[in-house]
Structures are given as C-alpha cells and as structure tokens.
N, C-alpha and C positions, 0 to 999 in steps of 0.2 A: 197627857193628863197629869196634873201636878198630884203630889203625893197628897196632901190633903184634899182634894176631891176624890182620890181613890177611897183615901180613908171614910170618907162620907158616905159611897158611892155601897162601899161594901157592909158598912156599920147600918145604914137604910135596909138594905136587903137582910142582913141580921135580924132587924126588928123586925120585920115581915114576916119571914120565916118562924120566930119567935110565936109571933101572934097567932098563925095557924096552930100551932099546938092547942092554945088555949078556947079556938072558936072554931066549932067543925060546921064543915060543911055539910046542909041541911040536903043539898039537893044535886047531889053527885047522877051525872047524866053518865060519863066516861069514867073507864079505868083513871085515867090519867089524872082525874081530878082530886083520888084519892093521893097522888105521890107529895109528898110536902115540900113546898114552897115551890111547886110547879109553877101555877099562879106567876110569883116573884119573878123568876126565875126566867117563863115564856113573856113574859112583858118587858122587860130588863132586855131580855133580846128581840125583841118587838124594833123597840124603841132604837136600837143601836143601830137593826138594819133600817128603820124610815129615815134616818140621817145618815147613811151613806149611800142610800140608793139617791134620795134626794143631794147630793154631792155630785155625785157622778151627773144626774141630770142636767144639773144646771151648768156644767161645765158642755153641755151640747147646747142647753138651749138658753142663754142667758143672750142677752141681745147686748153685742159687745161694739165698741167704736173706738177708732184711733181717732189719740187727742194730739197733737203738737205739742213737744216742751218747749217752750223758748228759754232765750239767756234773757233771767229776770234782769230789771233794771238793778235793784239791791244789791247782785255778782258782779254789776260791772260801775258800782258808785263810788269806787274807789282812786276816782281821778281820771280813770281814761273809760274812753266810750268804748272799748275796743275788748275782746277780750280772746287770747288767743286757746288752742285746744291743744293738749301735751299728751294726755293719752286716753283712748278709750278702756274703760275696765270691763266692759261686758261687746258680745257683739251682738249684730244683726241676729231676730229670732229666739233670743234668750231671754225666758222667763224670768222675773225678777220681783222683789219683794220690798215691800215700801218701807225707804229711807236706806236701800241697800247703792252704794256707791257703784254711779255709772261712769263719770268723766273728772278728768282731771283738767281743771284748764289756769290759763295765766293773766291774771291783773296786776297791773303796774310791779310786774317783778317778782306780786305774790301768787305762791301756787294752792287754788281750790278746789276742794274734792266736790261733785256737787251729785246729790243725792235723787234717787225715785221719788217722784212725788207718790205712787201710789204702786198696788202691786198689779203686775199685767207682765205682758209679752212686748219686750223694742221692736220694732217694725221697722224701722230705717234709722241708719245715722247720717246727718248730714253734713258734718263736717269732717275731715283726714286731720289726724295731726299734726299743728303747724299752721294748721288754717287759723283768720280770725274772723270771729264773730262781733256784730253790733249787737248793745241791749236790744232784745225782742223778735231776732232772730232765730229759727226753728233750730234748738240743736237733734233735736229724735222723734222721732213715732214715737207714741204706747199705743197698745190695743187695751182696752180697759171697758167694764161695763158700762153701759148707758149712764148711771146715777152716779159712779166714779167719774168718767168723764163730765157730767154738770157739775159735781164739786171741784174738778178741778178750773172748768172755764172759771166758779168764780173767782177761783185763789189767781190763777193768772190773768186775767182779764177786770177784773172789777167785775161787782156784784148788777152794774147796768148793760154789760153786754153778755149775763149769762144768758139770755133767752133772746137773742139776738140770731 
C-alpha cells in the first residue's frame, strides 16, 4: 500500500470515529456497540479479510490455461528469419510477473531480452540454448487465466483468430 492511501485509509477512519462522538447511538442491542469506532474499526476489518479470503480462492478456482509464446515476427524483423536463444532467465515452473525478463536471444548479432507478456507460471521451455528459432515458433508455455490467455491470442495471433 503506498503511503498516501495509508494516509487516506487512516484519515477516513479518523472522521468515522470523529463522527461517533458527535451522533450516539439510539439503539445499542450489544455491549460492544457502545465501544467507539467499533463500528469503523469491525468493518475496516470486515472488508480486509473478504479480499484476502477471496485471493486465496481464486487462486484455487480461477479456471487457468496455458498459452504458447511464440518468437513474434517484430523479434526477428531485423533481417534474418532466424533467431537464435543465448540464455534462459527463468526455468521450467517458475512464477513470473508481467514484462519480467524470460530469455535472451540473438538477431543478426544483436542480443534481446524478451519479456512476459503476462503474469502466470512457464510450463515448458522449448528451446536449449544455441538453439534457433523461426518467426512464430513456440518459445514457452504460460499457464495464465482464461481471459489473460484470450488477450493474449489477440496480441499474438491477430484479433480474427481470437475466437478461433
């Protein structure tokens, strides 16, 4: 949490708690109701735990699919159709986060680092180092959710074979 949303976060609950001073409550059922900024305070943590229960859920039940990266045509427009692989940065099974550096590889002499399109888990690599690849060629697995995997068919595929 950045310091100005804490700031925010705790300055809101200030005026809350504020405001119970000034506005009592008419219709106190519980002890508890009488403590100030209860209220604030049980809702405040309400709220914290239904976003990280729901966190944790969705990482069981979110309905996830591996996409194929290919070597864009763009990585290899630089004169040769070819494009060789120098090293891998991450391996098989490792979580990774979008636009964090997976492979290094080699066009016409020059060397590119070429990034996660999205965050997910690599699932296979299919190339060793030394190896070359053709434009359109699968360089990795991701495992990525459903609706990330359709944004990426369209970015690598074109927008007529996303639903293909």
């Amino acid at each position: 949490m950045s310091k100005r949303t804490y700031f925010i976060v705790i300055g809101a609950l200030a005026l809350v708690c504020a405001a119970e001073f000034f506005v009592h409550p008419h219709h106190t059922i519980y002890p508890w109701h009488t403590i100030p900024c209860f209220e604030a305070v049980f809702g405040g943590i309400g709220c914290v735990a239904i976003i990280l229960v729901s966190r944790v859920l969705g990482q069981f039940f979110l309905w996830r699919t591996t996409f194929s990266v290919p070597l864009e045509q763009r990585n290899a427009d630089t004169g040769s159709s070819t494009a060789r692989v120098l090293n891998w940065l991450v391996e098989s099974g490792v979580r990774v986060s979008e636009n964090q550096p997976i492979v290094e590889i080699e066009i016409s002499g020059n060397t590119k680092v070429l990034l996660a399109p999205a965050r997910g888990k690599v699932v296979q690599l299919f190339a060793d180092p030394g190896n070359e690849l053709r434009a359109g060629e699968t360089l990795y697995n991701i495992e990525v959710t459903h609706t990330v995997a359709e944004m990426l068919q369209k970015r690598f595929c074109g927008e007529e074979d996303a639903h293909a």
